[in-house]
GUMI-929815 format. One record per residue: x, y, z of N, C-alpha, C, O, CB in turn. Coordinates in steps of 0.001 Angstrom, whole numbers, padded with zeros to 6 digits, always signed. Each point is the difference from the previous one (the first is absolute). Glycine has a CB too. Layout:
# GUMI-929815
XYZXYZXYZXYZXYZ;...
***
This chain:
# GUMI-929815
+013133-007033-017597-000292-000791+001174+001147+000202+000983+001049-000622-000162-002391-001091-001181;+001190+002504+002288+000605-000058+001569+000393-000742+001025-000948+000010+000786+000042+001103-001224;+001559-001597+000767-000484-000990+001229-000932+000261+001258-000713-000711+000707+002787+000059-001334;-001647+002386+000568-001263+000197+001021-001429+000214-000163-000736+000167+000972+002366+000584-000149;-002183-000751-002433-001098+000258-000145-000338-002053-000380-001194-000300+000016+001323+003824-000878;+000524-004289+000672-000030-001451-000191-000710-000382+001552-000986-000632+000379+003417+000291-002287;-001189+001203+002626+000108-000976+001365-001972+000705+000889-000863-000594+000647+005029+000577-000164;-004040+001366-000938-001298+000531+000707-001697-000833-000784-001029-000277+000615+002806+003154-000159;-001523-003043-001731-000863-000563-000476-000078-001769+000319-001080-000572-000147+001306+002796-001478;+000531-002693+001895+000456-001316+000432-000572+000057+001383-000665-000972+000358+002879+000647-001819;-002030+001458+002398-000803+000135+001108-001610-000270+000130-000675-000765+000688+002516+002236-000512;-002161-000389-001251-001224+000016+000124-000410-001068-000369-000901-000373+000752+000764+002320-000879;+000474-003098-001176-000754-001407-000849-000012-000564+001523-001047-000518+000388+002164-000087-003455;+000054+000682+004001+000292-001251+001210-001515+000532+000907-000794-000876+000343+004331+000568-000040;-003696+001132-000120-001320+000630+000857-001076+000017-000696-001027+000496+000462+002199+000908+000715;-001102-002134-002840-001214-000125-000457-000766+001895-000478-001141+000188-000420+001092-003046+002293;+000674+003503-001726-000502+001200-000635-000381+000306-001149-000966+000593-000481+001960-000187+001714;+000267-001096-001751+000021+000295-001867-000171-001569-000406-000032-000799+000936+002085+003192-001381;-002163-002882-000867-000195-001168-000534+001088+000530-000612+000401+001163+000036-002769-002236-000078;+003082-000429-000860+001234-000011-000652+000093+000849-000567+000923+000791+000191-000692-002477-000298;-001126+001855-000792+000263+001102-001160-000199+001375+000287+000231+000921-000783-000889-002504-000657;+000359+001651+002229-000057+001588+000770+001313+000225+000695+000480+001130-000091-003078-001186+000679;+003310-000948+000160+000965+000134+000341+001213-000153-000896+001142-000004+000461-002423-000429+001295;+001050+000326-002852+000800+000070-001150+000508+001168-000732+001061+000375-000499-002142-002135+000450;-000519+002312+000245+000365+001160-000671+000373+001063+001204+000882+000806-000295-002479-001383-001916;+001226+000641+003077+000981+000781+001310+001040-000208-000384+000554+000976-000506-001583-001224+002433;+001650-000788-001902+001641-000622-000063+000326+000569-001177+001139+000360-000299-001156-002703+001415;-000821+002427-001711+000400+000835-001735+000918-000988-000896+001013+000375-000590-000765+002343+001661;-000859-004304-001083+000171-000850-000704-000931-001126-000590-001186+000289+000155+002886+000523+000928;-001530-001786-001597-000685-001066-000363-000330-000423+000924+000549+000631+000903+000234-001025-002498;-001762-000798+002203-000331-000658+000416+001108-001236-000056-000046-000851+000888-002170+002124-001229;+002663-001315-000130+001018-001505-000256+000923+000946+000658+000283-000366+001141-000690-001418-003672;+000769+002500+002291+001259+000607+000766-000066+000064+001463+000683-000598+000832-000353+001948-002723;-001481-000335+002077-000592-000047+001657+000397-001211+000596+000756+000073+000968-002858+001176-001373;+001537-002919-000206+000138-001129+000497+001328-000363+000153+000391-000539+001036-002363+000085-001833;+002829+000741-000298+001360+000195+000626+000633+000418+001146+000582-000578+000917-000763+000722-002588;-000179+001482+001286+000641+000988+000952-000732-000551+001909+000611+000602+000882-000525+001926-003497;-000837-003185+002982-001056-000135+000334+000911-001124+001043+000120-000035+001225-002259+000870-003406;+002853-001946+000784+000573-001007+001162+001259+000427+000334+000769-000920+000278-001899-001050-001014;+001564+003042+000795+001495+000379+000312-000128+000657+001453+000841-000033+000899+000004+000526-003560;-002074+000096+002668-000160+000726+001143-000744-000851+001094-000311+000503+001079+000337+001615-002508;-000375-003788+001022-000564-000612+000612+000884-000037+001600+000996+000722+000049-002122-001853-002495;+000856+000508+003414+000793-000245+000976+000607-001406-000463-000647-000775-000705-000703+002243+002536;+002830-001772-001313+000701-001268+000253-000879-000825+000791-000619+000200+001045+002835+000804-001134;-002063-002326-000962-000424-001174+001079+000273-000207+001122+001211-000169+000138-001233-000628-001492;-000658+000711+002443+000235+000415+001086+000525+001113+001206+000489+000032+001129-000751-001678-002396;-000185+002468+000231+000105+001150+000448-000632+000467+001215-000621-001060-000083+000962+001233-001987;-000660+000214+002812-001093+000571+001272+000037+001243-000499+000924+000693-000425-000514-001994+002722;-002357+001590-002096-000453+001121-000390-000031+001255+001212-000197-000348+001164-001090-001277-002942;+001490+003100+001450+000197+000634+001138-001400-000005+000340-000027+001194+000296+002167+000140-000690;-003569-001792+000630-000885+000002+000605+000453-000667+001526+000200-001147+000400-001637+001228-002751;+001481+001128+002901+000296-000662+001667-001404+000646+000860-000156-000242+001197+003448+000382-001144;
***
C-alpha cells in the first residue's frame, strides 16, 4: 500500500466511482485499513476546500 495508490483510490470512493472495497483493493489493502488510511488524508476541520 502506497500513499499514492491510497490517496488515488480514496479519490475515486470520494467521486463515488469505486465502492469501499474496490477502493481497497486499488489501495492494495484491507478495507479497515483503507478506513484508516482514508481519515489521514481527510481534510482538517475547517479546512476550505480548493473548489473555487
Amino acid at each position: 500500500m502506497t500513499s499514492k495508490s491510497v490517496a488515488t483510490a480514496l479519490t475515486l470512493y470520494r467521486a463515488r466511482t469505486l465502492t469501499l472495497e474496490q477502493a481497497a483493493t486499488v489501495g492494495g489493502c484491507s478495507t479497515a485499513q483503507f478506513e484508516e488510511s482514508a481519515q489521514a488524508f481527510a481534510p482538517a476541520p475547517g479546512e476550505a476546500s480548493a473548489d473555487d
